[in-house]
N, C-alpha and C positions, 0 to 999 in steps of 0.2 A: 506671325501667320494670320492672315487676313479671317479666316474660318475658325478659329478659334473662340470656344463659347465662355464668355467672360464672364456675364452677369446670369444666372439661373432664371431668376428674376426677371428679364427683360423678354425673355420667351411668353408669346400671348399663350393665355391660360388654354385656348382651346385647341393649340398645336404644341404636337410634341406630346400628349397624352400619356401618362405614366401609369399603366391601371387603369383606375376611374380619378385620378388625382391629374394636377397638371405637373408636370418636370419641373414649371419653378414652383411646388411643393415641395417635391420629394425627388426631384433628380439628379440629386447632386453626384450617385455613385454613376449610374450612366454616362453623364456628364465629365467626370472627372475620368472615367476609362475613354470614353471621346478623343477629349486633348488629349491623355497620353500616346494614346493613340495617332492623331493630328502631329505633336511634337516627335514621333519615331517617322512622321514621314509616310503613315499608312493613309490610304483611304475607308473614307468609314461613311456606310450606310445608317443613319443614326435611328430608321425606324424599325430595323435590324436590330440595333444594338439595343434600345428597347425591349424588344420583345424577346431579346436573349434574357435579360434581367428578371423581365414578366414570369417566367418560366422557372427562375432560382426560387427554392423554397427556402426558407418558411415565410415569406415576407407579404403574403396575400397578394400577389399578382402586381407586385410594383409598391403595395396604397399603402403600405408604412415605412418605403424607401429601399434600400440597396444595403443589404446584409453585409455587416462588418467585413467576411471574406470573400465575397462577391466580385473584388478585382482582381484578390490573385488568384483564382478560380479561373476567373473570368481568359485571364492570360496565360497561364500555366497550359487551361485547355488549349490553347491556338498557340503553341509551341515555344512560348516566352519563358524564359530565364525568369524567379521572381525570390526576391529576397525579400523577407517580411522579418521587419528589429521592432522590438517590444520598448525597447533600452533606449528614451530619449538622450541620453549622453550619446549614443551611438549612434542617430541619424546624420550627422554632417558627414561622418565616415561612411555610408552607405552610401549617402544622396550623392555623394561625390563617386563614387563606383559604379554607379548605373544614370544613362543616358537619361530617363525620366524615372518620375516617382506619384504614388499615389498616397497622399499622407489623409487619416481620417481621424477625427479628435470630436470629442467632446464641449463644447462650450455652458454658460450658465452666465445670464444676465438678469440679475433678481431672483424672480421665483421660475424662471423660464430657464428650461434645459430643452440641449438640443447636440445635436448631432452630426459632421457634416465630411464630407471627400473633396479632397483639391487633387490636381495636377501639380505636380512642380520639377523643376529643375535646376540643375546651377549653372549659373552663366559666369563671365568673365568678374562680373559687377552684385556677385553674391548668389543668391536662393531667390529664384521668379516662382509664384502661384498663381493658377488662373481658377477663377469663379470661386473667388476667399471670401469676399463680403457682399451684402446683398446692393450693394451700390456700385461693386466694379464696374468702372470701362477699358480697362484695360489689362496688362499683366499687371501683379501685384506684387513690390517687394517686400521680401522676408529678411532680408538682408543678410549676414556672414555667417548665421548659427540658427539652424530652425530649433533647435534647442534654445537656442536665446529666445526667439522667436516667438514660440509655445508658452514659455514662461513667462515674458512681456504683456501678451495677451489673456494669460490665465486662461486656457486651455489643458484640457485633464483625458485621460484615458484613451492616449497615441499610440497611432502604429501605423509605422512606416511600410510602404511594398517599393522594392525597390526592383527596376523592369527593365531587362535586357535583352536583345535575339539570342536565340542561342547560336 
């Protein structure tokens, strides 16, 4: 899908506004309800979908990002099916049960901790993620086991939403 926001990143800083922050700050939960959204085939208002998030508390109005439960909140309200597994052994079995997924983890590189929401889903050719690294240009493979996946990468403190119509 041609509309599909790949890279956070590549959003200029003074559009797309998250708060008083820019989206490639902090928008990654936005973002990642986006595409899932894009990938179920919705149309999606994104300055909308912003200031739905703006509006989630406790998170100061967007400026320190998109609250852990913020997607399937997010979805549940607008009439979505949402499955949310704590149990990374058990995401390839979900991811595979629901048409798209919203996975949010933890990263740590050095002394730098950080926090982030992808889209994803499974295709013929494994587990695709969009806007996973700050240098995407495209989808992203995760390949046969997002459990593999997470573990590869060192990645900690997962939790999958897994998101269907009802």
């Amino acid at each position: 899908m041609k509309d599909l926001i790949y890279c956070q990143h590549a959003i200029p800083k003074e559009e797309l506004r998250y708060g008083f922050r820019s989206s490639a700050a902090t928008g990654c939960g936005w973002i990642a309800t986006y595409n899932a959204l894009r990938l179920l085939g919705k149309r999606v208002n994104k300055e909308e979908l912003i200031r739905y998030y703006e509006r989630q508390l406790p998170l100061l109005h967007g400026n320190t990002g998109t609250s852990i439960w913020g997607p399937a909140a997010f979805f549940r309200h607008h009439g979505f099916r949402v499955q949310v597994e704590l149990r990374r052994n058990r995401f390839d079995a979900v991811a595979a049960e629901h048409p798209v997924c919203i996975l949010f983890y933890y990263w740590c590189k050095g002394l730098k901790l950080g926090a982030h929401f992808v889209a994803l889903h499974k295709t013929d050719r494994g587990f695709v993620g969009y806007n996973t690294y700050s240098n995407s240009t495209g989808p992203d493979s995760y390949g046969d086991s997002l459990d593999g996946f997470l573990k590869k990468r060192g990645y900690f403190g997962c939790v999958l939403m897994g998101i269907k119509e009802k």
